[in-house]
C-alpha positions, 0 to 999 in steps of 0.5 A: 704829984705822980697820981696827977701827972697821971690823970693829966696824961690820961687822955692821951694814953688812952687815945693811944691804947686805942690807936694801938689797938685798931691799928694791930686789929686791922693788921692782924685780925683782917689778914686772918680773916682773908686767909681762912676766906681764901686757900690760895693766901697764908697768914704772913703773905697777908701782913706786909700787904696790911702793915702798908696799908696802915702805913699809909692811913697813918701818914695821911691822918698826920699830914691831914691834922697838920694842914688841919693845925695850919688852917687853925692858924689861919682862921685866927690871924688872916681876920685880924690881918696878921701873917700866916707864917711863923710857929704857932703861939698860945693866943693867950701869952704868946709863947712859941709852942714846943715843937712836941707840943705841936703834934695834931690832936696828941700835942692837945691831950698831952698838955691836957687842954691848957698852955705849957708856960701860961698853965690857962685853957686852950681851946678845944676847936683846936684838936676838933678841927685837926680831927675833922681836916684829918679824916676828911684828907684822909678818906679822900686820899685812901679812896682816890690812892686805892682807885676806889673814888674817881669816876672814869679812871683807867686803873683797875681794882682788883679788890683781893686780899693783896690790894695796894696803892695804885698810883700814878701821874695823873692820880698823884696830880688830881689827888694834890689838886683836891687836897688844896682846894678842899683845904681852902674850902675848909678854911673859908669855912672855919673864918665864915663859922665864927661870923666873920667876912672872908679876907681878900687874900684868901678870896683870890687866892680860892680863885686861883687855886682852884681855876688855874690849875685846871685851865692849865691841866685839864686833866684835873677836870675828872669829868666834862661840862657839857650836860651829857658826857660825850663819847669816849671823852677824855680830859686831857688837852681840852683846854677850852673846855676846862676854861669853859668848865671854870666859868660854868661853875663860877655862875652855878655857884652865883646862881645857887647862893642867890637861892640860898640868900633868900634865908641866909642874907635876905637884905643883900643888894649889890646895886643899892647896898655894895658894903652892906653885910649881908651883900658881903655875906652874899658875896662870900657864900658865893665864893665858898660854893665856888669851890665844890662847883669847879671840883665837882662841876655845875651838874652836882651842884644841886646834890651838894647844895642840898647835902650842906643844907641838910647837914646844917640842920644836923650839925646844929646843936653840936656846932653851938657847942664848938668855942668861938674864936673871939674875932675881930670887931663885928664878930658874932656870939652865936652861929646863925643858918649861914654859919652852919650852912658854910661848916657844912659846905666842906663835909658835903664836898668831902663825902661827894669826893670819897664816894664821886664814882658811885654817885656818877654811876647813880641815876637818881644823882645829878651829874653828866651822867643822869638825865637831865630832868634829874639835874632839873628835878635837884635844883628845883628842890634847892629852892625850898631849902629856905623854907627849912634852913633859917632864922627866926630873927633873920625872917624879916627881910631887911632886918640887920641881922646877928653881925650887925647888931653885934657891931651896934653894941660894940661901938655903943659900949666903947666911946 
């Protein structure tokens, strides 16, 4: 019995150890090293300034699993049209979790995979995509707290060994912003990989978390929506620009999914065929790049646009190997070009995030910043991104495609 209780917590403790292990190492072995690299620092000058930097890296990966664990919740319930509210429950006997139970990533290891009460398996996507919101919270909240991500921003980093946090109002407001929008995102994201049409509810809620609170703060906008940035532009206060700056991405990102819809949803007609699938496929892949074009601007478009294709063909064959929610009626059975390309939309919004200054300050990168002829040059290449990201059932304009097919064999099996 103790060498199986042993085997079963296994996983957990050595996730442990190794969080230990890292953690101390960080700690330890980089004040080390900054002292011996600089005379004017000891060893314990150097500790309190690492141990708060671990303090924070560790609350930022607990806040971001949690959303993470939430947004679990909601690419299960929202399809099926039940509330997001209340404690998590086993899909399987709909017992109440345990609050230790609950914990992102260890609550999984430490039940090892299966429910405390009904003993049966829950599933892995679930501690995957903790994993995955964690990090990519994470990264973009040390990038933007340590002043390391933003284009334009006022506060100076001195990069020594003494270096911490510099936060104020406006960093704390755009940081606050971006978590929201690209939690959202990675909700879309997580209903659309399963196959499944995106809830009104969370559509309009997309729209209004990301246009509202720009149009009310500009500051939030980061950078301008004019093609070429004026002089000594700052955000603050320019209201019509920050509505102008709403609408222009809203059209780019209309205008790029009817690129992408040639290979994702080649029969979507929103004049012949409104209620078709592929018109509602069209309609939210429209929505989901929404978000990346009113965080980042239409400029980036194109970069982004391409990011996700390309990690779409990347993430293909580990993307087959994430479980299947078992959704709602018409849900699919396997993960088509446009499922891949929408899990992909938030790692590509997330790496443009963590490194937005370095890419603006980059000639060869579409943004306010480069030459227009770049921005041009990018979108110009998106058009070819059909032509690499499909599928071959998919190939045949106007053939139904997985969904649909899905839904035929559904209602034929049930009278």
């Amino acid at each position: 019995m103790i060498r199986r209780r042993f085997r079963s917590k296994f996983p957990l403790l050595l996730v442990l150890l190794l969080m230990g292990l890292a953690g101390a190492g960080y700690v330890i072995g980089l004040s080390w090293w900054q002292s011996r690299q600089n005379a004017f620092y000891e060893f314990d000058d150097l500790l309190i300034p690492r141990l708060i930097d671990l303090t924070i890296v560790s609350w930022l990966l607990y806040f971001g699993g949690a959303i993470g664990s939430f947004l679990n919740v909601v690419a299960w319930r929202m399809p099926r049209g039940d509330s997001i509210s209340g404690r998590s429950k086993c899909p399987r006997c709909d017992n109440v979790l345990l609050a230790r139970d609950n914990v992102p990533v260890l609550g999984w290891l430490s039940l090892a995979g299966r429910c405390r009460f009904c003993s049966l398996p829950i599933s892995a996507r679930y501690p995957i995509v903790e994993a995955a919101v964690g990090f990519s919270l994470t990264a973009i909240g040390i990038t933007q707290l340590y002043s390391l991500a933003l284009p334009y921003q006022s506060l100076h980093w001195h990069g020594g060994p003494l270096w911490a946090p510099q936060v104020d109002q406006r960093v704390i407001a755009i940081l606050t912003y971006h978590t929201v929008a690209l939690s959202t995102c990675w909700a879309m994201a997580l209903i659309r990989v399963d196959g499944v049409s995106l809830p009104k509810s969370l559509v309009v809620f997309s729209l209004v978390v990301t246009a509202v609170p720009m149009i009310a703060f500009p500051v939030l906008m980061v950078t301008p929506w004019q093609l070429v940035r004026p002089d000594h532009w700052t955000a603050g206060g320019l209201y019509f620009d920050a509505l102008l700056r709403v609408i222009a991405a809203w059209v780019a990102a209309a205008l790029f999914a009817r690129v992408l819809a040639k290979s994702l949803c080649p029969a979507a007609d929103l004049k012949l065929d409104p209620l078709g699938v592929d018109t509602t496929r069209l309609i939210d892949l429209v929505m989901l790049l929404s978000v990346p074009a009113v965080l980042i601007g239409w400029q980036s478009m194109p970069a982004v646009v391409l990011m996700s294709a390309v990690i779409a063909v990347a993430i293909g064959p580990l993307l087959r190997r994430l479980p299947i929610n078992d959704g709602p009626k018409g849900s699919i059975k396997h993960r088509d070009a446009f499922c891949r390309f929408a899990f992909a939309v938030p790692i590509a919004l997330t790496i443009h995030l963590v490194v937005w200054r370095h890419l603006q300050a980059a000639t060869y990168w579409p943004s306010e910043g480069s030459r227009p002829m770049v921005i041009v040059f990018a979108a110009m290449l998106t058009l070819t991104i059909p032509l690499w990201l499909r599928d071959p059932t998919r190939a045949v304009l106007g053939q139904p495609d997985v969904e649909e097919q899905d839904i035929e064999e559904t209602e034929s099996s049930n009278p």
